[in-house]
VMD Tcl script that draws the C-alpha trace (Angstrom):
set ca {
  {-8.54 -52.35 -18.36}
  {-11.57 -51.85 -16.70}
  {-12.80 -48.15 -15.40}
  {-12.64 -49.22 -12.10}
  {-8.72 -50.32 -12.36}
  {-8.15 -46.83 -14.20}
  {-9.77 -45.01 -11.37}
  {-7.37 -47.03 -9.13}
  {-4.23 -46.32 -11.26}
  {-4.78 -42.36 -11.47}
  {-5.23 -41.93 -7.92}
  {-2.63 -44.18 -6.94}
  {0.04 -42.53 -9.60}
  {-1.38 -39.03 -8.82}
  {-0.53 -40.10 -5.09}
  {3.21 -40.96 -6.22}
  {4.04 -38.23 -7.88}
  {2.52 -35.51 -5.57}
  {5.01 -37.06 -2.84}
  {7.91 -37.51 -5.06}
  {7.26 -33.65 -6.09}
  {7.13 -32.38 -2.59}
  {9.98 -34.34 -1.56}
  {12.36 -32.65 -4.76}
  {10.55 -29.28 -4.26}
  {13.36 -26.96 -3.18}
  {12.19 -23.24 -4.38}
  {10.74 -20.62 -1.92}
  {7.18 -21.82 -2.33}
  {8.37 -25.06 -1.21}
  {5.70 -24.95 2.07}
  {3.00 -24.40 0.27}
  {3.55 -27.19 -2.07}
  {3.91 -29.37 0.47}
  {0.53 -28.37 1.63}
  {-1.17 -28.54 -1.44}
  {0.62 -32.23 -2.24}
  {-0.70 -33.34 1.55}
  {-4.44 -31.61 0.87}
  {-4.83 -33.17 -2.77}
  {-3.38 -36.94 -1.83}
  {-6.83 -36.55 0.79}
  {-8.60 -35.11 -2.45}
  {-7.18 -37.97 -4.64}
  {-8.06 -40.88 -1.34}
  {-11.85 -39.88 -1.83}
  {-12.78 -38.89 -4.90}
  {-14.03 -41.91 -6.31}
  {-17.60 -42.95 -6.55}
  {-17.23 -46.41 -5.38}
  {-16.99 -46.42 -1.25}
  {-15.12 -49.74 -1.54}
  {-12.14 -47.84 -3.08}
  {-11.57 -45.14 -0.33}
  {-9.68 -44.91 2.20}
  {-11.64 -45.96 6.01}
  {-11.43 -45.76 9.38}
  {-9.01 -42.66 11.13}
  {-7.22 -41.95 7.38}
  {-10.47 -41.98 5.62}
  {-11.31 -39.12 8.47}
  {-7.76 -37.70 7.76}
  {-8.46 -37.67 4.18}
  {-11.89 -36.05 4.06}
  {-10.04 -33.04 6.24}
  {-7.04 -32.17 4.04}
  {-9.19 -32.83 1.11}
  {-11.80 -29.75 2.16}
  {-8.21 -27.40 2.59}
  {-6.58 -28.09 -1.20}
  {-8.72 -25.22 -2.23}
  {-6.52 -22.45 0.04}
  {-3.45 -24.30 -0.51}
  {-3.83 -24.24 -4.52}
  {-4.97 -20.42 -4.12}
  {-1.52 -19.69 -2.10}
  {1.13 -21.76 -4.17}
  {0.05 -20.33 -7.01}
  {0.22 -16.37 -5.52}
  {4.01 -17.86 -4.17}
  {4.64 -19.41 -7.72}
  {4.58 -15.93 -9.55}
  {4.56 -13.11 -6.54}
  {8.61 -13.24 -4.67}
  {8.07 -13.15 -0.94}
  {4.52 -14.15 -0.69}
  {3.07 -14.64 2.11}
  {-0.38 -14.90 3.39}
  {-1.04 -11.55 5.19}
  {-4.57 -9.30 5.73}
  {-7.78 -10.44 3.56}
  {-5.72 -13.50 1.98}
  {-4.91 -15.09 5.56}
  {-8.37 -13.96 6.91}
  {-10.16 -15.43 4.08}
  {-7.78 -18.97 3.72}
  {-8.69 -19.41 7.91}
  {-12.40 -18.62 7.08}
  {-11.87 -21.47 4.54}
  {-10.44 -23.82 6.58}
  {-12.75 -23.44 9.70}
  {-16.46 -23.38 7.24}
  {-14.09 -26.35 5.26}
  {-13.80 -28.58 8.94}
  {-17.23 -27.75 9.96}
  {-18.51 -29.15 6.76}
  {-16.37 -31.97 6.80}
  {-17.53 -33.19 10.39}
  {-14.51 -32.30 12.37}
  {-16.46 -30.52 15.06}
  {-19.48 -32.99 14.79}
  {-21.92 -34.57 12.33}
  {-24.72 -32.11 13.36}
  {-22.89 -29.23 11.95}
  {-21.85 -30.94 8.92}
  {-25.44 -31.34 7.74}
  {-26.27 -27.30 7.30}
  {-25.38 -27.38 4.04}
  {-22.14 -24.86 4.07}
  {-20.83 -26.54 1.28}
  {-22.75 -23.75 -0.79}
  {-20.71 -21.03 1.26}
  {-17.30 -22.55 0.52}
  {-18.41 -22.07 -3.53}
  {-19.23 -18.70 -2.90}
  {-15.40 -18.14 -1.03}
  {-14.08 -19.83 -3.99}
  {-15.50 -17.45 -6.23}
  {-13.82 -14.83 -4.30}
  {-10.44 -16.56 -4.19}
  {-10.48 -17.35 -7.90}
  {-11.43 -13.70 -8.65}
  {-8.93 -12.35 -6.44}
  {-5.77 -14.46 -8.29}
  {-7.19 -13.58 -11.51}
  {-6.66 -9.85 -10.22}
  {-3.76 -9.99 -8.71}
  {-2.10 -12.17 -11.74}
  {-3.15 -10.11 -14.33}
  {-2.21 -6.65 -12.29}
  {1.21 -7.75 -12.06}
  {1.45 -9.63 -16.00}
  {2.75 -6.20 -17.98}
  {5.60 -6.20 -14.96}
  {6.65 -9.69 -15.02}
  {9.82 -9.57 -16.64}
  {10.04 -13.82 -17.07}
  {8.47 -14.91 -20.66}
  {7.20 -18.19 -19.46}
  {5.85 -17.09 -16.44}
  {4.48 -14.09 -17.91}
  {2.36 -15.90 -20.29}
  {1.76 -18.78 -17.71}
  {-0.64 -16.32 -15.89}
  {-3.01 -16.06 -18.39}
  {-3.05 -19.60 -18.56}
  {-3.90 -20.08 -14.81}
  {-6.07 -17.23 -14.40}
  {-8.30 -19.34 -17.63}
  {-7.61 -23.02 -16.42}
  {-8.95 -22.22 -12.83}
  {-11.83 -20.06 -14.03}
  {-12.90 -23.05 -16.56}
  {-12.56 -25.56 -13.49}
  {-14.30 -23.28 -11.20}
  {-17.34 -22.67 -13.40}
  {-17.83 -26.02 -14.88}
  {-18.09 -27.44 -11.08}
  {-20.25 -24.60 -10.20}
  {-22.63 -25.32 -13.17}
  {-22.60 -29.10 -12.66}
  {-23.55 -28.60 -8.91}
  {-26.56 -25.96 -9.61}
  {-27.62 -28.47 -12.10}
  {-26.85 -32.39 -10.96}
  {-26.63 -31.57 -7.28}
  {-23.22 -31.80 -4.83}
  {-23.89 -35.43 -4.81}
  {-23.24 -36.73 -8.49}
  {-19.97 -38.46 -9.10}
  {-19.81 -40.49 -11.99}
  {-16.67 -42.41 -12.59}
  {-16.21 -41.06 -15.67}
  {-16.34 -37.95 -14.33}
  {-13.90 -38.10 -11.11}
  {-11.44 -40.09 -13.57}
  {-10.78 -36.89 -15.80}
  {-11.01 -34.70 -12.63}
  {-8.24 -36.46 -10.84}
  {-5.98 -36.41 -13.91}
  {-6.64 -33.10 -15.30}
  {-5.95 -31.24 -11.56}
  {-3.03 -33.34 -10.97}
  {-1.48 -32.47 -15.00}
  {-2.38 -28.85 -13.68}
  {-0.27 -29.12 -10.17}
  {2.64 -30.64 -12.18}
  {2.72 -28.09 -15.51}
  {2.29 -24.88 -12.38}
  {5.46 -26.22 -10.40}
  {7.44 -26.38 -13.57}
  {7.22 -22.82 -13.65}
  {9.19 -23.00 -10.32}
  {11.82 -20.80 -12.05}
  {14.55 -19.46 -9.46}
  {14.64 -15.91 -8.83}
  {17.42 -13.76 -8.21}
  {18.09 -13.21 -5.03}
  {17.52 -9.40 -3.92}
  {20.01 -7.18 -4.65}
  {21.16 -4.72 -1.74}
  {21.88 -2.01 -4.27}
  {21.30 -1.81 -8.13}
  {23.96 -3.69 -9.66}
  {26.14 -2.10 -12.76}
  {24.98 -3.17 -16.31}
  {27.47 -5.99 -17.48}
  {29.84 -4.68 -20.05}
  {28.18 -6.13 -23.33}
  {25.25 -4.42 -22.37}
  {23.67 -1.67 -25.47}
  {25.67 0.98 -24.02}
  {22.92 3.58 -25.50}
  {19.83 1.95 -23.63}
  {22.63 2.01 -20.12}
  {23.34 5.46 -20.84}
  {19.30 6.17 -21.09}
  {18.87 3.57 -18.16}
  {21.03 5.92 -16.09}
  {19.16 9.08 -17.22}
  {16.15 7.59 -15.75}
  {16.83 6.16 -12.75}
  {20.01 8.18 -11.62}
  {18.72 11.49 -12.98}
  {15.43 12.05 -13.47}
  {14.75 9.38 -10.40}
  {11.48 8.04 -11.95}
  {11.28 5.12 -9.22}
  {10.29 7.96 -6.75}
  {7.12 8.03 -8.52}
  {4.94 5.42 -6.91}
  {2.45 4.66 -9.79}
  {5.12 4.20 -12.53}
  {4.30 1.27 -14.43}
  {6.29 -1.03 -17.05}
  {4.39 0.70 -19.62}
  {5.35 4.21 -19.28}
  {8.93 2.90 -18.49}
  {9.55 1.60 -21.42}
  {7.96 4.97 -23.50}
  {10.47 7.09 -21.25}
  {13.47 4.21 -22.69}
  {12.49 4.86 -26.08}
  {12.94 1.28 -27.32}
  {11.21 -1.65 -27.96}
  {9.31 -3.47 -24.88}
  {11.16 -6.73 -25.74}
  {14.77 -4.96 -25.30}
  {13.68 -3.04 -22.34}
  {12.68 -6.54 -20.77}
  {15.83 -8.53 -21.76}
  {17.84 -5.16 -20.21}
  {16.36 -5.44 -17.10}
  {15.84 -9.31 -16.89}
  {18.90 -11.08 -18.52}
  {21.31 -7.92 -18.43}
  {20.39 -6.77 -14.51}
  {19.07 -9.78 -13.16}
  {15.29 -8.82 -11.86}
  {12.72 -11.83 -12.85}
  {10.20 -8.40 -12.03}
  {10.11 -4.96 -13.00}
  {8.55 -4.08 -9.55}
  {11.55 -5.60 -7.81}
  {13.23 -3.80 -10.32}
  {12.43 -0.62 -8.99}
  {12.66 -1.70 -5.65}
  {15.69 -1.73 -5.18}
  {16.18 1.69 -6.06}
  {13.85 2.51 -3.89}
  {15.45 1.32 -0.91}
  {18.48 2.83 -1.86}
  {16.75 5.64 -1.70}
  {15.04 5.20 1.51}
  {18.95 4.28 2.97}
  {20.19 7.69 2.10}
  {17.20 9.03 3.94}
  {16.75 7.34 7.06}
  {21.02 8.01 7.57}
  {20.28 11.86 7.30}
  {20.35 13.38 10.39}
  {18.45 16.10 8.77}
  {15.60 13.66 8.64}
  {15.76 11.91 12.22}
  {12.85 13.20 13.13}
  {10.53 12.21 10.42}
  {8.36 10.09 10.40}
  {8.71 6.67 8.71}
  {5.57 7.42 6.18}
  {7.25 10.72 4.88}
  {10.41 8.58 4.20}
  {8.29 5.77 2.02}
  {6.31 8.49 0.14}
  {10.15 10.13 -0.56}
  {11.50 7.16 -1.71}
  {8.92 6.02 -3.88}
  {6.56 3.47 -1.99}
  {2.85 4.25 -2.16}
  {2.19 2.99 1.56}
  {3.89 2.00 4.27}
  {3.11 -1.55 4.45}
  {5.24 -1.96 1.68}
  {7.66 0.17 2.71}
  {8.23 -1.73 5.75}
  {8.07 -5.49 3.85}
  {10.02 -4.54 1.04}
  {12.83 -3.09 3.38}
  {12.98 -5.74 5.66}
  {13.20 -8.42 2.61}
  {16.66 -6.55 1.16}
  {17.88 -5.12 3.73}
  {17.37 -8.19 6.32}
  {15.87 -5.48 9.29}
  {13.38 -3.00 9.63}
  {13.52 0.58 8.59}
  {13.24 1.91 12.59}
  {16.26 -0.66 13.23}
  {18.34 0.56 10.15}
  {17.53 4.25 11.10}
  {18.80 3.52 14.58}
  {21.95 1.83 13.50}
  {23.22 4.56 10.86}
  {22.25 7.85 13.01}
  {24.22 5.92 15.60}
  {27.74 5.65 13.68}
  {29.91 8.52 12.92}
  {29.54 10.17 10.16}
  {32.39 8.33 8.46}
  {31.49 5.05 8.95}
  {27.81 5.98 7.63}
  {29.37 6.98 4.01}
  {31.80 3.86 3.91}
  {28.16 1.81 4.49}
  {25.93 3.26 1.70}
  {29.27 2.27 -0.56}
}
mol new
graphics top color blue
foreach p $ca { graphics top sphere $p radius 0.5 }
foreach p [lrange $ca 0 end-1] q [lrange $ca 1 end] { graphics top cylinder $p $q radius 0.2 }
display resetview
């Protein structure tokens, strides 16, 4: 087989698979894979040294495009693939549309003059700050992430993409943006694509959000329950916004491992922060159907039930409860006072 037939067969299989992938991918991250399977087929179209093998004419164009957006698309599937609800909002959205516009302007979508000014030196520097913010955010959240495999898995991306990210920024410094050696785009292709595949096998389904904390099941240790109940029904720890896994499982008294497998296999939360979530809403229920509190405001009632802003008061809520907290408040303080107990019930 010769190299050039090999270069052929990864791009074409890598191809296959991406759409095959995309077409089977039903999880919640499912848009952004579909993305990221569109931008790398235009990554896997191009990136070959020899011009005779890539794609021409309006696709070639088509190509080029997606190929300059995979970078975003990779940076949000894998924030979906371990964070429940993601969604691009504030500094990740700002800095994924900065992306894509420097990303079109250097691929000659608004004109070959502009593609020329050499901004392909200003996307490295955004990927830095992509890669370093996913390294952040996946190791903030590891200690909480109640899901072994996953759990592990983040160390795993945060070092694969780091690796990939330096290496091309150390061959660019010191061959130039240009070089492309078959060799070279060969083990790229295949060793992004084995990436993409081993990241959406960790598409492991969540739990869907439970309304209220659920009961422990019957088989559960019923010394860690009764301490479980201490804790959260008692002493209310969730209230404290800056409680992490850690210092949970010091207040439990028992090993991390059985603390995990309590909450995880026995309760049914893939995160500890969803965990204490929905206790937290629970909380924030009882509030906003006081009539003694109708006239606070909607930060005092996230502080009181255990949110440290009100951003994520108002996301969190809405993702349980299906509404927002001003619409929930609204309905309850409307009811009579009878049909307001029979709801928290």
């Amino acid at each position: 087989m010769t190299p050039q037939e090999l270069d052929v067969i990864v791009r074409a299989a890598g191809a296959t698979l991406l759409i095959w992938a995309a077409i089977r991918q039903r999880s919640a991250e499912r848009p952004y894979f579909i993305a990221l399977a569109a931008c790398l087929c235009g990554f896997l179209a191009g990136n070959t040294p020899d011009s005779s093998l890539q794609l021409s004419g309006p696709l070639g164009s088509l190509a080029v495009i997606l190929a300059g957006y995979a970078a975003v698309f990779l940076w949000w599937y894998c924030l979906a693939v371990f964070e429940a609800g993601f969604r691009p909002r504030g500094l990740v959205l700002a800095v994924g549309g900065i992306w894509i516009v420097v990303a079109s302007v250097d691929r000659g979508l608004f004109g070959p003059a502009l593609a020329q000014k050499g901004l392909s030196w200003g996307l490295i520097g955004l990927g830095l700050v992509m890669v370093g913010h996913l390294a952040w955010r996946l190791m903030k959240d590891r200690s909480g992430d109640l899901v072994d495999r996953r759990r592990q898995a983040r160390l795993w991306v945060v070092a694969v993409l780091a690796a990939q990210l330096l290496a091309d920024l150390c061959i660019d410094l010191v061959l130039g943006l240009d070089w492309q050696p078959r060799a070279f785009s060969i083990v790229q292709n295949a060793a992004l694509l084995a990436f993409v595949a081993w990241l959406s096998s960790l598409d492991l389904a969540r739990p869907a959000s439970a309304t209220t904390p659920p009961p422990p099941p019957p088989d559960a240790d019923p010394v860690l329950v009764a301490r479980l109940n201490q804790l959260m029904e008692t002493d209310r720890v969730h209230l404290d916004p800056g409680l992490t896994f850690e210092a949970f499982v010091r207040a439990m008294g028992a090993p991390e491992r059985t603390v995990r497998q309590l909450i995880n296999q026995r309760l049914g939360y893939d995160h500890f922060r969803t965990f204490l979530n929905a206790y937290r809403v629970q909380e924030a229920r009882r509030l906003l159907a006081d009539p003694a509190r109708a006239d606070d405001k909607l930060i005092a009632i996230a502080f009181d039930s255990g949110f440290a802003s009100l951003p994520s008061f108002n996301r969190v809520f809405r993702d349980i409860e299906g509404r927002p907290p001003s619409a929930y408040r609204q309905a309850m303080l409307a009811e009579p006072p009878s049909e307001q107990r029979s709801a928290d019930f």
